[in-house]
C-alpha positions in Angstrom: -5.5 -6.6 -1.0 -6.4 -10.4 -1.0 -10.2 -9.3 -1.8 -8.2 -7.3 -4.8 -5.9 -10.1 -5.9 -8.6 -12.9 -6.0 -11.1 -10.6 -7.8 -9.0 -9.1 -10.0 -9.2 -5.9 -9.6 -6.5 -3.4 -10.7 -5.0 -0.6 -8.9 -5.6 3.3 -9.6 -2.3 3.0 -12.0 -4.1 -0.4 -13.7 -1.5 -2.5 -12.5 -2.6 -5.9 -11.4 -2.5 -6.6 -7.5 0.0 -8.1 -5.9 0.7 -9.4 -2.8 4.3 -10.3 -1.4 4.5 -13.7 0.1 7.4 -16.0 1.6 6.9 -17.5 -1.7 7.3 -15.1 -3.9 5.1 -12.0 -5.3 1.4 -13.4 -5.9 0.1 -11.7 -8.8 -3.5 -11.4 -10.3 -3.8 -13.3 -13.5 -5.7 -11.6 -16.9 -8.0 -15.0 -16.5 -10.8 -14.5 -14.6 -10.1 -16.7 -11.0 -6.4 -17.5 -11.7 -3.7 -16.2 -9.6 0.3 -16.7 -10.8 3.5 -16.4 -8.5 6.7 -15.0 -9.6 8.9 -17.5 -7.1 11.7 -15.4 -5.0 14.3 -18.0 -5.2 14.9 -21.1 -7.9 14.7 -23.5 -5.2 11.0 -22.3 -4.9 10.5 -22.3 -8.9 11.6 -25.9 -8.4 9.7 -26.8 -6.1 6.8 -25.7 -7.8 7.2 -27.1 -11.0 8.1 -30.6 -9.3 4.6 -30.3 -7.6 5.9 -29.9 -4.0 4.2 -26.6 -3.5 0.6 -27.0 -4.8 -1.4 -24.7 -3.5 -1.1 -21.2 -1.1 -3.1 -20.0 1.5 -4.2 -16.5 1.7 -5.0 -15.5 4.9 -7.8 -13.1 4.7 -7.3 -11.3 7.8 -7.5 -7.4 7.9 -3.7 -6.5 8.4 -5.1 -2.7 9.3 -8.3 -2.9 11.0 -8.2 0.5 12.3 -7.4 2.5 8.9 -10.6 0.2 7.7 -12.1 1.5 10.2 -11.6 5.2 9.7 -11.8 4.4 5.8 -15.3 3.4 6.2 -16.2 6.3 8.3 -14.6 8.4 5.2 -16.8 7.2 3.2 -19.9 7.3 5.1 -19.5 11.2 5.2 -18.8 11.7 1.6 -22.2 9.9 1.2 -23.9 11.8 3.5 -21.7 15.0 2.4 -22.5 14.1 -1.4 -26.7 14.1 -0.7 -26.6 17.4 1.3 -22.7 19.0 2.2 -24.8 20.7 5.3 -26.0 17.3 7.3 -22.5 15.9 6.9 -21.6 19.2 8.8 -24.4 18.8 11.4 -23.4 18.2 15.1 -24.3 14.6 15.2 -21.4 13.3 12.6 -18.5 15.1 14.6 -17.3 12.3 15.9 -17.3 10.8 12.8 -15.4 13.9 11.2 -13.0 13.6 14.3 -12.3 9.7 13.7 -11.8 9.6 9.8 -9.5 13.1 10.0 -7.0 13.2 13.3 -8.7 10.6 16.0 -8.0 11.4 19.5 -5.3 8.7 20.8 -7.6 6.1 22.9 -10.8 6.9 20.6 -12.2 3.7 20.0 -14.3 2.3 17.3 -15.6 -0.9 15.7 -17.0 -2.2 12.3 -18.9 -5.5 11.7 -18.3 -8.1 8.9 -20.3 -10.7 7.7 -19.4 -13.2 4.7 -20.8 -15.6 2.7 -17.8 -17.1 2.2 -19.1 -20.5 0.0 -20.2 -18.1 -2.3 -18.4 -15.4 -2.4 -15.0 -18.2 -2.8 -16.7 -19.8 -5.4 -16.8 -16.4 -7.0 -13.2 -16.0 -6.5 -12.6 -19.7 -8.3 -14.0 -19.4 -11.5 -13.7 -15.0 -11.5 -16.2 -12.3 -11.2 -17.3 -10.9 -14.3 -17.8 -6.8 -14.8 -21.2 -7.4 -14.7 -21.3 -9.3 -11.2 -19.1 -6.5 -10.3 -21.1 -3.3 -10.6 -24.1 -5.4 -9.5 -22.2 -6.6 -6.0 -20.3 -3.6 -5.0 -22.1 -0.7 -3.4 -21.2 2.0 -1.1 -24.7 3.3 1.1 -25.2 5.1 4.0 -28.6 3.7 6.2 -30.9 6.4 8.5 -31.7 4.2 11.9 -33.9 5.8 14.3 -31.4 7.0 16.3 -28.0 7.1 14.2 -26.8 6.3 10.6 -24.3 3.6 9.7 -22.2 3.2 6.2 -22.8 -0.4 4.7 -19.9 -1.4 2.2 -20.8 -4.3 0.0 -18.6 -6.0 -1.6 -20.1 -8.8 -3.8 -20.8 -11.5 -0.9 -19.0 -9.8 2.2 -20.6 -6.9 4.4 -18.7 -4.9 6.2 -20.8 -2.1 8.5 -20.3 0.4 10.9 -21.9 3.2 12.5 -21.5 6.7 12.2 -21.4 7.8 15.8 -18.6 6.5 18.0 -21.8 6.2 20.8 -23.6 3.5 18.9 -22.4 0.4 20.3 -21.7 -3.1 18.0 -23.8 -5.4 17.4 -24.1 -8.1 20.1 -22.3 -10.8 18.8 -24.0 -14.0 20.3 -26.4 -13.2 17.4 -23.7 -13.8 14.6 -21.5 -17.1 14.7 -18.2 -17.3 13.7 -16.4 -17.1 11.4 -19.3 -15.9 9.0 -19.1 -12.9 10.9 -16.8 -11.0 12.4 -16.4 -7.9 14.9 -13.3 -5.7 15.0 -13.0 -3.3 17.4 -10.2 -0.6 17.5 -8.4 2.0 19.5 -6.5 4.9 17.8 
């Protein structure tokens, strides 16, 4: 929901994002890059408009790492299931299938996340434009020798996983943080 507010991008009903703080409700502004707050109390409106409050942080932590998770493996079969409905039923996706429909309690799982976060905040600060949109976002699923992995691009963060609960993460002495990230989860 952060990546939603800051970009600007509406829900299914066209509704701009929100996100409830202990502020007030955050909302997505119709200028590209602006954000406004509706303030829950008038001691909060106050401060605000005396310049007290000045700025808010938005923590851009996953608050659901597992239904990520299991959302990107969804994905990664429709791909798969969208180029040829048989592979997506072969033998070698089941525990993807498993995973994104009913995961067995104590299935684990990870997904990978890497950021260019200069960028992609500089983005945020002065908006993303429909073009930069369609050309950053992208959905794609990736043949490796030995498995395939969805990649989810969303204009200067990667998020990855593989489609195979055997395929283990990435080693991350490789990838510093907090330009990437590993999350690994447990149903």
């Amino acid at each position: 929901m952060p990546f939603r507010l800051l970009a600007g991008i509406p829900t299914r009903k066209g509704r701009a994002p929100t996100i409830q703080t202990h502020l007030g409700t955050l909302r997505s502004g119709v200028v590209d890059g602006h954000v406004g707050i509706d303030p829950d109390s008038s001691e909060i409106k106050a401060a605000i408009a005396d310049g007290e409050i000045t700025a808010v942080r938005i923590l851009a932590e996953p608050t659901e790492p597992l239904a990520l998770a299991r959302m990107l493996v969804k994905m990664g079969l429709e791909i798969v299931a969208a180029e040829n409905v048989e592979d997506a039923l072969e033998p070698r996706f089941d525990s993807a299938r498993n995973f994104a429909r009913s995961p067995i309690r104590g299935t684990k799982w990870w997904w990978f996340m890497s950021t260019g976060r200069d960028a992609l905040f500089t983005k945020f600060r002065r908006g993303v434009t429909v073009e930069e949109w369609r050309r950053g976002v992208s959905v794609s699923v990736h043949q490796f020798p030995k498995f395939e992995a969805v990649r989810l691009q969303l204009l200067d963060m990667t998020i990855f996983t593989a489609l195979d609960v055997r395929v283990a993460p990435p080693s991350m002495s490789e990838y510093p943080e907090p330009d990437t990230r590993l999350f690994e989860v447990t149903c």
